[in-house]
C-alpha positions as CSV (number, residue, x, y, z in Angstrom):
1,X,100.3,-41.6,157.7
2,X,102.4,-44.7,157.5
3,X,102.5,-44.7,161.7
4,X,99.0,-44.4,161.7
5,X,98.7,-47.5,159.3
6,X,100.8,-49.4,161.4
7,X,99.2,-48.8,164.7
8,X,95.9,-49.8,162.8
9,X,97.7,-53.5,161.9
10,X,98.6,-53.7,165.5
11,X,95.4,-55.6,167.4
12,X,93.1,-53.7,169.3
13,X,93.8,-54.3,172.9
14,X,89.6,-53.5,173.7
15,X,88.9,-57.0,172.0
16,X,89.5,-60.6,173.1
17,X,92.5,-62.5,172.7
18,X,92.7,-63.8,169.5
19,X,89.7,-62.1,168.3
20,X,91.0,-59.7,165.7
21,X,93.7,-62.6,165.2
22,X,94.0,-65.2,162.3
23,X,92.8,-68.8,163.2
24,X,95.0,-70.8,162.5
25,X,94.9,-73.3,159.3
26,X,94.1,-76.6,159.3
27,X,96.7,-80.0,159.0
28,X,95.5,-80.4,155.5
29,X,95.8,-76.9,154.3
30,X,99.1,-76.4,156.5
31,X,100.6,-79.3,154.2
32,X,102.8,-78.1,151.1
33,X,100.8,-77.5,148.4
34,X,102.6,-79.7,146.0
35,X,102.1,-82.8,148.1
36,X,98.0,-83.0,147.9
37,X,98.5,-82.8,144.0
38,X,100.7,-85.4,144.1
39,X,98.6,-88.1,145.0
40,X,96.0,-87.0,143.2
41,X,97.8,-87.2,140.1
42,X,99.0,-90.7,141.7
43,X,95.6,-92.1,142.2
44,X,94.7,-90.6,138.3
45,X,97.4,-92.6,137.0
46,X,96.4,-96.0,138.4
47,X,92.8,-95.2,137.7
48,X,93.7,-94.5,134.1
49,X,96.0,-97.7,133.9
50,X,93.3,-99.8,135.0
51,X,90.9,-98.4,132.9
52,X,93.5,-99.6,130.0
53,X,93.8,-102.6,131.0
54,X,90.4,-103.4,131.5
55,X,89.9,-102.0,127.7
56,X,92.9,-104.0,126.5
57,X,91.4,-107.4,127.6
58,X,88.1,-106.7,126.3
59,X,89.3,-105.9,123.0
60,X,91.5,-109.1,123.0
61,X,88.4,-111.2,124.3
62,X,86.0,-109.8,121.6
63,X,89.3,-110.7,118.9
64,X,89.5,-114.1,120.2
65,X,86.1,-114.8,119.8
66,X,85.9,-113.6,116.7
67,X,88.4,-115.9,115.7
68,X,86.9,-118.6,117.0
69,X,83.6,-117.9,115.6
70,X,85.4,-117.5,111.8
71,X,87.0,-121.0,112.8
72,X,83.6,-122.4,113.4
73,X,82.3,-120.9,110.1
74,X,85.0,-122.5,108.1
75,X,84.6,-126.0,109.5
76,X,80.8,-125.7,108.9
77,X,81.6,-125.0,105.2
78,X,80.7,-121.5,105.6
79,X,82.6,-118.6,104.3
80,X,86.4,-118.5,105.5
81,X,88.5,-115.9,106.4
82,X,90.3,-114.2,103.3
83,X,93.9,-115.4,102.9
84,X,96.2,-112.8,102.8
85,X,97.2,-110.9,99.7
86,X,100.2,-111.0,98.0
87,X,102.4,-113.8,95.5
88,X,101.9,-117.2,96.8
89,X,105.2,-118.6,97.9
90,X,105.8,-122.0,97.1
91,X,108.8,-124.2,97.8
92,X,109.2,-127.7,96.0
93,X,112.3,-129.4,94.7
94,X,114.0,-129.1,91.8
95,X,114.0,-129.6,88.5
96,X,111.8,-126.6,88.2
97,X,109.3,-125.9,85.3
98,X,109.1,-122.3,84.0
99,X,107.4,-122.9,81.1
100,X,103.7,-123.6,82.1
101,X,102.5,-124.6,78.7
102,X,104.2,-128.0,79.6
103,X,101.8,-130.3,81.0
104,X,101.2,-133.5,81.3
105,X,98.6,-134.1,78.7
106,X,100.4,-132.2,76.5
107,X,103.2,-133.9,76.5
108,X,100.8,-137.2,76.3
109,X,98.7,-136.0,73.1
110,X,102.3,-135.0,71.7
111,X,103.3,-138.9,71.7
112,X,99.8,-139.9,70.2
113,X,100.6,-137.5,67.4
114,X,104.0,-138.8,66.9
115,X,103.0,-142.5,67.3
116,X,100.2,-141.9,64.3
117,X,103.2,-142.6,61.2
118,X,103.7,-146.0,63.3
119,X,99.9,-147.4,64.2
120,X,99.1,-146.6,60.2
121,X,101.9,-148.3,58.9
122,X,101.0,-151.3,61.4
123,X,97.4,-151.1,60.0
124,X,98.5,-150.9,56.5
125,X,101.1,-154.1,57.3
126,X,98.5,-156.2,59.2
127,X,94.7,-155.0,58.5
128,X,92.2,-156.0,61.1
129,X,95.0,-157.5,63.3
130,X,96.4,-154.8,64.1
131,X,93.5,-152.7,64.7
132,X,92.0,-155.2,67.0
133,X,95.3,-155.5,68.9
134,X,95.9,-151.8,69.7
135,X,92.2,-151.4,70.5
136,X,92.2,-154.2,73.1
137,X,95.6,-153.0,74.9
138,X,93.9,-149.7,74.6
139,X,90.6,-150.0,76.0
140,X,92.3,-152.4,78.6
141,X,94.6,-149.8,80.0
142,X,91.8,-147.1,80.5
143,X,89.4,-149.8,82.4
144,X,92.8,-150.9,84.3
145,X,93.0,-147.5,84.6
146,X,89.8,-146.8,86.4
147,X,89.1,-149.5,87.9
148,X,92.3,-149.6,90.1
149,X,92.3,-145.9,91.3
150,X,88.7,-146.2,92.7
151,X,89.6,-148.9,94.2
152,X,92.2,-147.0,95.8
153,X,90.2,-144.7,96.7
154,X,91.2,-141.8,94.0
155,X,89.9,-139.5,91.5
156,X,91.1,-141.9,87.9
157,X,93.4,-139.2,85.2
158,X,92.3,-141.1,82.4
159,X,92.2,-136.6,81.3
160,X,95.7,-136.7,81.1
161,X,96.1,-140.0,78.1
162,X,98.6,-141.3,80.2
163,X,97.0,-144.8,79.8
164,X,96.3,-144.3,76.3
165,X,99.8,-143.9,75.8
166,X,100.9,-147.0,77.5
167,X,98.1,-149.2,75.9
168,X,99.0,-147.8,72.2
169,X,103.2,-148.7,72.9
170,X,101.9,-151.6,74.1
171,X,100.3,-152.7,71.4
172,X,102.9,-151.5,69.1
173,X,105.1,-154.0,70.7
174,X,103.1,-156.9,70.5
175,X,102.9,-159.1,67.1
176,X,99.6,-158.9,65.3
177,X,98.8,-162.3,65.6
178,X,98.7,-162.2,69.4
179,X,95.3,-163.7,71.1
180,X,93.1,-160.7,72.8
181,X,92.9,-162.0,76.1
182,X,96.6,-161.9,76.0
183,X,96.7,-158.3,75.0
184,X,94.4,-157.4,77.6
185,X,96.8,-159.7,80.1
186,X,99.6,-157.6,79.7
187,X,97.9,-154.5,79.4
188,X,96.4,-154.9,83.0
189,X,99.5,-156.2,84.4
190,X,101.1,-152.6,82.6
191,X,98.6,-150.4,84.6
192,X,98.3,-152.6,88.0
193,X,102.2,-153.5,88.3
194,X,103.8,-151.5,85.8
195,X,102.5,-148.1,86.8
196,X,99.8,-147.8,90.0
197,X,102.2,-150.2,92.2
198,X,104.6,-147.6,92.4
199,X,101.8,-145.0,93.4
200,X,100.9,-143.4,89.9
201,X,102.0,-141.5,87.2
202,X,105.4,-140.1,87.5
203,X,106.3,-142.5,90.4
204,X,106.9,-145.7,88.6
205,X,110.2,-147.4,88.1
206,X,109.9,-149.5,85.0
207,X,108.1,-148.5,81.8
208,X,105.0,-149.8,82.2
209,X,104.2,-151.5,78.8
210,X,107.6,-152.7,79.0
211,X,106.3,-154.9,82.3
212,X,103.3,-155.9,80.3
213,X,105.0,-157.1,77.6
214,X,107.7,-158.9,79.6
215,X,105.0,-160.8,82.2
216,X,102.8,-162.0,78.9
217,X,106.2,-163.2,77.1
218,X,107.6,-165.2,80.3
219,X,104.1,-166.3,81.2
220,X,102.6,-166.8,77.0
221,X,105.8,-167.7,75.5
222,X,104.1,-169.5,72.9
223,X,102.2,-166.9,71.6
224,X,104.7,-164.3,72.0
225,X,108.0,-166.3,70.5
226,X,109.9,-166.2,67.4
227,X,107.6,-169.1,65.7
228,X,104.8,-167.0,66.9
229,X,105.3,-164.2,64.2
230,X,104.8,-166.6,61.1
231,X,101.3,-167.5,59.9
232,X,100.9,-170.3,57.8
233,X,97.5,-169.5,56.2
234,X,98.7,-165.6,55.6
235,X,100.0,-164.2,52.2
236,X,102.2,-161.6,52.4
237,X,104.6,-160.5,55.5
238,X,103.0,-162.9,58.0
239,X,104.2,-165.9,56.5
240,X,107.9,-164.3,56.7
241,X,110.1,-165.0,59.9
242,X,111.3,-161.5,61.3
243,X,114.7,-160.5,59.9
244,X,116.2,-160.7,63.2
245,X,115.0,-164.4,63.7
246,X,116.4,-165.0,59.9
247,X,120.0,-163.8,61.1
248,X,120.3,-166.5,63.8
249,X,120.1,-169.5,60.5
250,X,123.5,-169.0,58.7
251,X,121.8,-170.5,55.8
252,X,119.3,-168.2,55.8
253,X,119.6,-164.8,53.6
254,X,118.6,-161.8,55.5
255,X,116.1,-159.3,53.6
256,X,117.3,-156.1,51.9
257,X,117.5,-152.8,53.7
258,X,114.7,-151.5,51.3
259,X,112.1,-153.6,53.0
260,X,113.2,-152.9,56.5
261,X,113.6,-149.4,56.4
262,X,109.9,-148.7,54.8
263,X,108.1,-151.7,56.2
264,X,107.7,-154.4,54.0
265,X,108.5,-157.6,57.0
266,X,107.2,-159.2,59.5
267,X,107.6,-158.1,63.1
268,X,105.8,-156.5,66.1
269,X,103.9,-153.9,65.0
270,X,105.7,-150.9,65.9
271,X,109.0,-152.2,64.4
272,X,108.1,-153.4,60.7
273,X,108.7,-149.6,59.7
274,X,112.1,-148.2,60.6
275,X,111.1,-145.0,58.4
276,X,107.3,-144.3,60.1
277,X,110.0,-144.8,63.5
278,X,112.1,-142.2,62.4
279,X,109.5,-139.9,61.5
280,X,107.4,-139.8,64.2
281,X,110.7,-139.9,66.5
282,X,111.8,-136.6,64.9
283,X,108.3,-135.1,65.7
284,X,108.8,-135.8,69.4
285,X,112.5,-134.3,69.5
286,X,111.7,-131.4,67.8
287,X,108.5,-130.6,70.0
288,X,111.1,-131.6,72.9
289,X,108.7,-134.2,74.5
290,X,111.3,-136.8,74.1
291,X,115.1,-135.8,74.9
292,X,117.1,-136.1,71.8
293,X,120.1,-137.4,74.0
294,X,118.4,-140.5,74.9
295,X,117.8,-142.0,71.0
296,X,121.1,-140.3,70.1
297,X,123.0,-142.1,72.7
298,X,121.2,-145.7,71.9
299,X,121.7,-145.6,68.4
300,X,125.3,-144.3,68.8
301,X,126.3,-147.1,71.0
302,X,125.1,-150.0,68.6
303,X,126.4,-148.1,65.6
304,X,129.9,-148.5,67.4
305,X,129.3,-151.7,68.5
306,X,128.3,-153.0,65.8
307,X,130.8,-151.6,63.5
308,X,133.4,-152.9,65.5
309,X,132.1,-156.7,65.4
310,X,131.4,-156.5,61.8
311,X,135.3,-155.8,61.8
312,X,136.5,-157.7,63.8
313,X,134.3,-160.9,63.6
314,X,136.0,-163.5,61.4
315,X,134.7,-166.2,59.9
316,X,134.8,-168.8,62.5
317,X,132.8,-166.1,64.7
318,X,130.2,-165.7,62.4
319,X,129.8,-169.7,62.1
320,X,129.2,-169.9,65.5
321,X,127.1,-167.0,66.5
322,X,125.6,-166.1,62.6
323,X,124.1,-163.1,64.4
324,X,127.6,-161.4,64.3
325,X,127.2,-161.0,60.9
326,X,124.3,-158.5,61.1
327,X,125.9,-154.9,59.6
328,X,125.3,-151.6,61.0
329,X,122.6,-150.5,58.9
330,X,121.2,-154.1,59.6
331,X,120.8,-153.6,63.1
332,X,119.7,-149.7,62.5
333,X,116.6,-150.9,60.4
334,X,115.8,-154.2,61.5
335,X,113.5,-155.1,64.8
336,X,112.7,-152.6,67.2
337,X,115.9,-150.6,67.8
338,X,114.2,-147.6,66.1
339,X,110.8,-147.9,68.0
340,X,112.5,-148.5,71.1
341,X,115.0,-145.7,70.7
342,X,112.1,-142.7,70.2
343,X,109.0,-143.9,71.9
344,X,110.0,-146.6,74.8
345,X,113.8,-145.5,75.8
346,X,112.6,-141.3,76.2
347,X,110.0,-142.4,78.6
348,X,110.2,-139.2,80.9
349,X,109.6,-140.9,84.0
350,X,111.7,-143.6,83.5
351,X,114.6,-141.5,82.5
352,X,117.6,-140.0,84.2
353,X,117.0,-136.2,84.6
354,X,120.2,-134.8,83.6
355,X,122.4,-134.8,80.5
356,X,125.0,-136.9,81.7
357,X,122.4,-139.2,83.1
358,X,120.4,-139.5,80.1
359,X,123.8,-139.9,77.8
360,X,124.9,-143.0,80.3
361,X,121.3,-144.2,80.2
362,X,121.2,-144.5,76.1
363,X,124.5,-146.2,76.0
364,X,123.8,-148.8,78.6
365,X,120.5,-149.0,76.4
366,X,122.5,-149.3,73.3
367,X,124.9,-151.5,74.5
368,X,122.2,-154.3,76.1
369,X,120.2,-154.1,72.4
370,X,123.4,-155.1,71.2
371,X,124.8,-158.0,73.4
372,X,121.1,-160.1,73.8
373,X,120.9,-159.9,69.7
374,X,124.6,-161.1,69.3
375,X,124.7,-163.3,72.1
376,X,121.6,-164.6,73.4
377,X,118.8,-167.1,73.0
378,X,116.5,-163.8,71.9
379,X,116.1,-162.7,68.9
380,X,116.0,-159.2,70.3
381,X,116.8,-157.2,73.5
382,X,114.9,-154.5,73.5
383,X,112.8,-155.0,76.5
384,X,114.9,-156.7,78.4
385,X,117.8,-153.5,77.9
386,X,115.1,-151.0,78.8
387,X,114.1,-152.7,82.1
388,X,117.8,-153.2,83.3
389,X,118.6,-149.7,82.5
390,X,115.5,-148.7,84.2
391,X,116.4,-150.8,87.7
392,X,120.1,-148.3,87.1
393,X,117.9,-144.8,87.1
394,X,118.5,-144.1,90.7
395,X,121.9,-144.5,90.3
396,X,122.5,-143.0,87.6
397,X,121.0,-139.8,88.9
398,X,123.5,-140.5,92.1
399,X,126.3,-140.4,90.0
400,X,126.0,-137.8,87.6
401,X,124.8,-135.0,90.1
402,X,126.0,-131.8,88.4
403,X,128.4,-129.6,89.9
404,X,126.7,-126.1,91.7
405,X,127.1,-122.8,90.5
406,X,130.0,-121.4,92.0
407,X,131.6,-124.5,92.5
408,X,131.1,-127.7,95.2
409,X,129.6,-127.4,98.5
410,X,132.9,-127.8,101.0
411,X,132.9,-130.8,103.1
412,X,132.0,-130.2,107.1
413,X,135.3,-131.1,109.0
């Protein structure tokens, strides 16, 4: 069987050449089978790429414009894209705040509360006068106030009592027979050159009803000098001469520490009452609105100071400068040391902003009060030692940079 099988593959030799034969394939199909596939994969591919592509771009397109479209929305005041979540992260410069009860109008209705012992022993002292003096350098601060910032352009923070406070120390500084129209002087030149000169709150230099004072004294002399204090017509303390202006006449007898230190002669209107000073200074240190270092400091220095002068000053001192005989407790009690230690001296702004700095700044303070009332043609130095100690701020916060944790920052060779 297998040779008949055979002979049947053979071809039959009755038929046509290449009839019972196998054509022959064609180019394409005589081509290795993997190579068609090949290329079609190939071709695949790239369609499939460009088909990505193509998506790719239209996607980003339709992105783009939605972007743009959200940009438009927001410029036209409409709703704005959602910020991302998450903790803001802000950056500013030191000193940094962590306790967010602290704000400025705190802080502001804090020194109205501790300036309330002073303005009612004022009242009680002078009556009317004084109420009619710290409501004119009152109400003149918060139309300086106003009036300035729109002018500038700005929204006016008469919220935050910042220009109540200057126009009450102001006032408190003043004597109680001052005219109005010089009150409101100095309270404009406070706000205008004091304060919004420098830009605004927290950017001034000087105090400003330290400026105010020291413009209406230099320009109203008359009104604002020793004689100025003493009232003819008036009973009672106005027809005293201050106890600082009574040192300067060796004849003269200087009142008793009694009547200084609760309130019972003539002077501006914050400084006839060293004990209402004391009081309300207290408040402010223990609610930590003013920096205990700053009054500590100031009093400190003219407490040596003057110790040392009223030991070493003899006789033929004292004859020729009679303000060298003025004792510790004197100087303590008498004129505005006390009101200018606790309420003008801690003015935040004003004030070097470390310890070192605000240590340095009270003695130079301290020191100042000191040599104008021993030395000079002023009865008191008050305002003049605050301003010069104020011009020294920068400095003093150069110099008294404390030192990094972990030591100084190496120099760059």
């Amino acid at each position: 069987m297998s040779d008949d099988s055979d002979q049947s593959k053979q071809a039959d030799p009755s038929k046509p050449e290449g009839e019972g034969a196998t054509k022959p394939e064609s180019k394409e199909a005589a081509k290795p089978e993997g190579e068609g596939t090949s290329k079609s994969q190939s071709k695949a591919a790239q369609s499939g790429t460009a088909d990505a592509a193509a998506k790719s771009k239209a996607a980003a397109d339709a992105k783009a414009g939605a972007t743009s479209k959200a940009a438009a929305k927001g410029k036209k005041g409409k709703a704005a894209p959602e910020p991302p979540k998450g903790p803001p992260l802000v950056v500013a410069p030191s000193p940094h705040v962590f306790n967010t009860s602290l704000t400025t109008r705190g802080m502001m209705l804090d020194v109205l509360i501790g300036l309330v012992p002073v303005v009612g022993m004022s009242v009680y002292a002078f009556g009317w006068r004084a109420v009619l003096v710290i409501a004119v350098c009152t109400a003149s601060c918060l139309a300086a106030e106003e009036l300035f910032t729109r002018m500038r352009g700005r929204k006016a923070t008469l919220g935050d009592f910042s220009a109540a406070v200057t126009g009450v120390i102001l006032a408190l500084s003043l004597p109680a027979t001052v005219p109005w129209w010089v009150a409101m002087i100095a309270a404009v030149v406070a706000i205008s050159i004091g304060k919004l000169t420098f830009g605004s709150l927290g950017q001034n230099l000087f105090n400003p009803a330290m400026v105010g004072r020291a413009f209406v004294m230099i320009s109203f002399s008359k009104f604002l000098g020793a004689p100025a204090y003493r009232v003819a017509e008036a009973s009672g303390i106005l027809s005293q001469a201050t106890p600082l202006s009574v040192a300067r006449d060796s004849a003269a007898e200087i009142p008793g520490l009694m009547p200084m230190f609760l309130g019972a002669v003539n002077g501006s209107l914050g400084e006839v009452s060293a004990l209402a000073c004391l009081v309300g200074g207290l408040y402010l240190c223990i609610r930590r609105t003013a920096s205990w270092e700053v009054p500590v400091s100031v009093l400190g220095a003219v407490v040596v100071l003057a110790g040392l002068t009223q030991a070493l000053a003899g006789p033929d001192a004292i004859a020729a400068l009679p303000a060298l005989r003025l004792t510790v407790l004197q100087h303590l009690t008498g004129g505005a040391l006390m009101f200018g230690a606790f309420y003008i001296a801690t003015d935040p702004v004003t004030n070097p902003i470390t310890f070192k700095g605000k240590v340095v700044f009270g003695i130079g303070v301290g020191f100042f009060v000191w040599l104008l009332r021993s030395f000079s043609s002023y009865p008191e130095g008050l305002m003049f030692a605050v301003l010069l100690m104020n011009a020294l701020v920068p400095l003093i916060n150069r110099w008294t940079v404390p030192e990094p944790v972990g030591g100084p920052v190496p120099e760059r060779t």
